[in-house]
Each structure stands twice: as C-alpha cells, then as structure tokens.
C-alpha positions in Angstrom: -40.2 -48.6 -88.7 -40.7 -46.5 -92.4 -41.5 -48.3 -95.1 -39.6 -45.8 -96.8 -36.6 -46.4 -98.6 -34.5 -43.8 -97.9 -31.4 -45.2 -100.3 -33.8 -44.2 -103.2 -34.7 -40.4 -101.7 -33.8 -37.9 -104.6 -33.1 -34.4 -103.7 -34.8 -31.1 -105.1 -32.9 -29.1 -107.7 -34.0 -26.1 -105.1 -32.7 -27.5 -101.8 -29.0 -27.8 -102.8 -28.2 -24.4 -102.0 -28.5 -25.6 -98.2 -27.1 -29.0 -98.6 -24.0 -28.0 -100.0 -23.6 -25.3 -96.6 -20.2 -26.5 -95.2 -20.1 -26.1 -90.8 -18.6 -23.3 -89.4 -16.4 -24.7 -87.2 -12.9 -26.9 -88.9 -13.2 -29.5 -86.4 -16.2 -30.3 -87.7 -15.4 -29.9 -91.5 -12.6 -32.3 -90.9 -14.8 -34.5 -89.1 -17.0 -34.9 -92.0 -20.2 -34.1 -90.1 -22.8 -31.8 -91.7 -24.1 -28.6 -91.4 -26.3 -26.8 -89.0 -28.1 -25.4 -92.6 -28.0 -28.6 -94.1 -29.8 -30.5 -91.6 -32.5 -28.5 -91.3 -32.9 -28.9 -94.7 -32.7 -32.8 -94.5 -35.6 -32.4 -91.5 -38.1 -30.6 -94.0 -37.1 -33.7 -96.7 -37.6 -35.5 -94.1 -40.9 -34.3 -93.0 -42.2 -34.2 -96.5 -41.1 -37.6 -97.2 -42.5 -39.3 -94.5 -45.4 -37.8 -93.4 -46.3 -35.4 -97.0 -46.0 -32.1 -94.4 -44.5 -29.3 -96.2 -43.9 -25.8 -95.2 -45.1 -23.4 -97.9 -43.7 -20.1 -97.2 -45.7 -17.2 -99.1 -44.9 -13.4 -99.4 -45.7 -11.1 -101.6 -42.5 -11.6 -103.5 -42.6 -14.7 -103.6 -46.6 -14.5 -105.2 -45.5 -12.2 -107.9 -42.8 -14.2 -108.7 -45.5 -16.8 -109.4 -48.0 -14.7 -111.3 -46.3 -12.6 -113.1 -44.0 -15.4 -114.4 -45.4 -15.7 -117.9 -44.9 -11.8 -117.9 -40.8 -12.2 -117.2 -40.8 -14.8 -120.0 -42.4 -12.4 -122.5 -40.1 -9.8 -122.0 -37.0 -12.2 -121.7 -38.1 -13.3 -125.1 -39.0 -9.5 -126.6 -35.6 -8.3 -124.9 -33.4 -11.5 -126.1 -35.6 -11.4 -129.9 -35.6 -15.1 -129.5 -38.2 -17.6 -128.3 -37.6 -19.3 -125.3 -39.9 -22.7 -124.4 -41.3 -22.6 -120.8 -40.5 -26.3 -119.4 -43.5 -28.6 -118.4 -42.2 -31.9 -117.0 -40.6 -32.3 -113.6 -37.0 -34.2 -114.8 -35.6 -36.9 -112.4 -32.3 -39.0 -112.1 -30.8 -41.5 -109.8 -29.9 -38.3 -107.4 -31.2 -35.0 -108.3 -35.0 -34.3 -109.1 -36.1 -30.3 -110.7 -38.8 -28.4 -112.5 -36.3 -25.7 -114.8 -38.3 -22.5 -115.9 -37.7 -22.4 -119.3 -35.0 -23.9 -122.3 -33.4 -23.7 -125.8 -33.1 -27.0 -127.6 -35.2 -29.7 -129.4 -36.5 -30.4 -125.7 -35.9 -30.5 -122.2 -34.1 -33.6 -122.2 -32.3 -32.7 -125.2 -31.9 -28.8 -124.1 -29.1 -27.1 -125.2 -29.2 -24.3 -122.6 -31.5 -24.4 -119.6 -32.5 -21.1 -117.9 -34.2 -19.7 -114.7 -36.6 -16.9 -114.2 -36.4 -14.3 -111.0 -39.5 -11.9 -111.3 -37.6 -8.9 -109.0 -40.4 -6.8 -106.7 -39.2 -3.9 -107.2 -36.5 -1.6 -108.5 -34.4 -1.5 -105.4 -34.5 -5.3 -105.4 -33.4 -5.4 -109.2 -30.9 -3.2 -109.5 -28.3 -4.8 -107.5 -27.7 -7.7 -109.5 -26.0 -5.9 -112.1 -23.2 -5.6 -110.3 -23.8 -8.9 -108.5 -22.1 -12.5 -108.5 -24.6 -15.3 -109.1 -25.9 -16.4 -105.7 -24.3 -19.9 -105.2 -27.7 -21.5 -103.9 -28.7 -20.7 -107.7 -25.5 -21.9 -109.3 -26.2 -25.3 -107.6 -29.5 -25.3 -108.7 -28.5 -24.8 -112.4 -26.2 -27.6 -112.5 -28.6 -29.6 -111.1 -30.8 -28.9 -113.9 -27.6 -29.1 -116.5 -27.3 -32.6 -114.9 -31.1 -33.6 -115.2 -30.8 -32.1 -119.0 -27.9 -32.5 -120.8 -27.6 -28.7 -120.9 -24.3 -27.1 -121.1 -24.9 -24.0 -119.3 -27.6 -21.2 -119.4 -28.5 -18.0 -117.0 -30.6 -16.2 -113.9 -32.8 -13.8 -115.7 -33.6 -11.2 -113.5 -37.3 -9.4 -114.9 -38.8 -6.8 -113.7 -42.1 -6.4 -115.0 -45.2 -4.9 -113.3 -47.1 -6.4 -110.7 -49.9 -7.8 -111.6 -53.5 -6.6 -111.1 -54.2 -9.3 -108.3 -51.2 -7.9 -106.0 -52.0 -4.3 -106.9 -55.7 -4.7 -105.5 -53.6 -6.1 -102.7 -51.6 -3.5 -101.9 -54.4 -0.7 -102.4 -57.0 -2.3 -100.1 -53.8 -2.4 -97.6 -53.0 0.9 -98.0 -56.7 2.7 -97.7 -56.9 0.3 -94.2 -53.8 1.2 -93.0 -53.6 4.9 -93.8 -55.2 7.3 -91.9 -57.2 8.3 -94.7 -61.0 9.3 -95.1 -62.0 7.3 -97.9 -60.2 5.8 -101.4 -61.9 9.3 -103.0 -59.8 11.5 -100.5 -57.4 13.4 -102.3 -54.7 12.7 -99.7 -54.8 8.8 -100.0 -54.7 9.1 -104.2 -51.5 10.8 -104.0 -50.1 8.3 -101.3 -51.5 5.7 -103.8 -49.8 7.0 -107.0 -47.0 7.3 -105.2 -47.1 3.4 -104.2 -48.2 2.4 -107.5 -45.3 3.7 -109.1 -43.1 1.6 -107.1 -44.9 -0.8 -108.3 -45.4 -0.5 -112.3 -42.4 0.0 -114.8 -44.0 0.3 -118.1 -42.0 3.6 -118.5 -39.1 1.9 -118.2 -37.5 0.3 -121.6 -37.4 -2.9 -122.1 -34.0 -3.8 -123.0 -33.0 -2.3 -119.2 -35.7 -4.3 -117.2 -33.6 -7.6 -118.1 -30.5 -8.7 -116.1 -28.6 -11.8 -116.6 -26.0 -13.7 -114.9 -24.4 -16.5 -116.6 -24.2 -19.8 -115.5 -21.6 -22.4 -116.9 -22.0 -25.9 -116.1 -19.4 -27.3 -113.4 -19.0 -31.1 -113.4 -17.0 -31.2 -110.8 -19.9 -29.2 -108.5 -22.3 -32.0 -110.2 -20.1 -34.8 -109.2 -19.7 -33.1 -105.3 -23.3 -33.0 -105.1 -23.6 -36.7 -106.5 -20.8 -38.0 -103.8 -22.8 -36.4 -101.3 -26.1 -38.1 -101.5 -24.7 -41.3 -99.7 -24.1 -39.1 -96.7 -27.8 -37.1 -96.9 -29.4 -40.0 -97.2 -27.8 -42.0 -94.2 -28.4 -38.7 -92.5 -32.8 -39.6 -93.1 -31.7 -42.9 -92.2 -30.7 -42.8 -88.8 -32.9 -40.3 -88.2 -35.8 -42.5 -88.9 -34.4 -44.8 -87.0 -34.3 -42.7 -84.1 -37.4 -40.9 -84.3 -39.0 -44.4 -85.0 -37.8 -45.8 -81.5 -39.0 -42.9 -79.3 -40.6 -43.7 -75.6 -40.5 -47.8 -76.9 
C-alpha cells in the first residue's frame, strides 16, 4: 500500500481547468460521479504523485511561450507604462498549489492584482482574442492564484512578440530540409524564407496593438466550488490506489 497520504494531495493552479469538467450525461451529474476529463486528469496527479512520472508535452508554441516570456513582460510593461514584478515562489494552501506569472502589490502574498502571461505564435493565433471570452480553464486558474494570494482580480495578457532567435534557427534549418530547394543561397528558398520569417517577427507592428487583455475578477464562489471539491478528487486517488495497489494479489 502507498505511503502516500492522499488527504494531504494539493492540486495545480493549471489542472483546474479539467477538474472542474462536469460529465456529459445528467444521470451522471446527478449521480455525483466525475468526469471523463477530470479523471484523466486525476490519473496524471496520480502518476506524478506516486511514482514522480510526468508527461511533458512540448511544441513549438508551447517553447516560445517559455523563451520569449521575459519578452511578453517587457512589452506588457512598455504598453501598460507601469512595472509589473515577475513572481518567483511557487504559493501553496491547504488545497490549491500555483506558480502566477507576474503581480502588482508589496508582494506575492500581499499582491494586489495577480496576472498571467500568454506569448501568442502568431498573428492568426492572436487576433482572436480580441473578440474572445476568457477561456474558463484560465479563469479557474486565476482564482486559484487570487486564493493562494489575496489578490482581487487581475488579467490574460495576450503578447505577441517575436520569436526568438533559438526557434527561428529552428524553423529555417526545417524549412531548407524540407523544401525542395538547392541550397540556403538559392534565391528560391530566401524568398520562401522571408516569407516565413515574417510570419514570424512583428517588430513592424506597434506596440500598443501587440497587447490583448482579458479581465479576470475574482469569484469566491468558483474558489469555494473548487475547495468543496477536493474531498471528492482526493478520494478519487484514494481508491484508486487502493485498487491499483491490490492487482493480481
């Protein structure tokens, strides 16, 4: 049996957007049984937990949005003419753990807005959230981080900044391999190049209209939801352990 105590688990500020998933069916709302979604979120918790295996998925998106993050919070902070502090410490609580992106206030535990960065690939990608609702995986994730903070709100910054040189090299070395080009000097795969590239750079674009943000208010009563749910995750891990614990004895 685990030596793990699974009444003590605390859940990622990230992984709410799936626990919170309500089934599809009514019979099984009503029944008070849990999601298709959410349990295959409490497996990789589960996973990690037990035997430290996690999953890290990795895309180009998704390594932009890591490199270039110091990039989105300059030109948040040029855009916004204010300073925002990039957060440092990994915030825990009886339920909820979280790393937020960045904060106004004294601190992070004293934070008087806490905010989250989205570096966007590309135009295409960015543009749509002008016109979009906050994406309620991200609105759970805020009030997580409201919760962990004290903070009474904040906002999804959508940047969109150029990528950096890492991912650029990247894409060129792809291109020249996968192009039925001669060589990098051919004047064929320079203008397929340029073209790329400029899907790729927006320096020519002005600042104040590479910067899109979504509000977020805090909701206790989403905070207090998530809290009542715990119990149920966490006796979800339990008799799961249990079960897995017992196979072919």
């Amino acid at each position: 049996m685990s030596t793990i105590d699974w009444n003590k688990v605390k859940f990622r500020a990230s992984s709410w957007g799936n626990l919170m998933t309500d089934p599809q069916t009514k019979a099984d709302r009503e029944a008070g049984k849990l999601s298709k979604t959410c349990q295959a979120e409490l497996v990789k918790i589960y996973n990690q937990e037990k035997y430290g295996r996690k999953k890290d998925i990795t895309t180009k998106q998704i390594d932009k949005g890591i490199l270039a993050e110091e990039d989105s919070i300059t030109l948040l902070c040029r855009v916004d003419k204010k300073i925002y502090l990039k957060n440092q410490q990994r915030l825990e609580n009886d339920f909820f753990t979280g790393h937020p992106d960045i904060f106004t206030g004294e601190s992070i535990l004293k934070a008087e807005t806490v905010d989250d960065i989205k570096t966007s690939w590309d135009l295409d990608t960015f543009m749509p959230k002008l016109f979009a609702d906050p994406e309620t995986a991200y609105v759970n994730q805020l009030n997580v981080y409201f919760d962990l903070t004290g903070a009474t709100g904040g906002f999804i910054a959508y940047c969109l900044v150029s990528a950096p040189e890492s991912i650029l090299f990247s894409e060129h070395e792809w291109l020249l391999r996968n192009g039925n080009f001669l060589s990098a000097e051919s004047e064929d795969f320079k203008e397929a190049w340029a073209e790329k590239e400029r899907l790729m750079v927006f320096d020519d674009i002005p600042i104040h209209e590479r910067v899109i943000k979504q509000y977020v208010e805090r909701d206790d009563e989403l905070i207090q939801r998530m809290k009542d749910k715990v119990p149920r995750l966490r006796q979800f891990l339990i008799d799961m352990d249990e079960k897995h614990s017992n196979l072919n004895k």
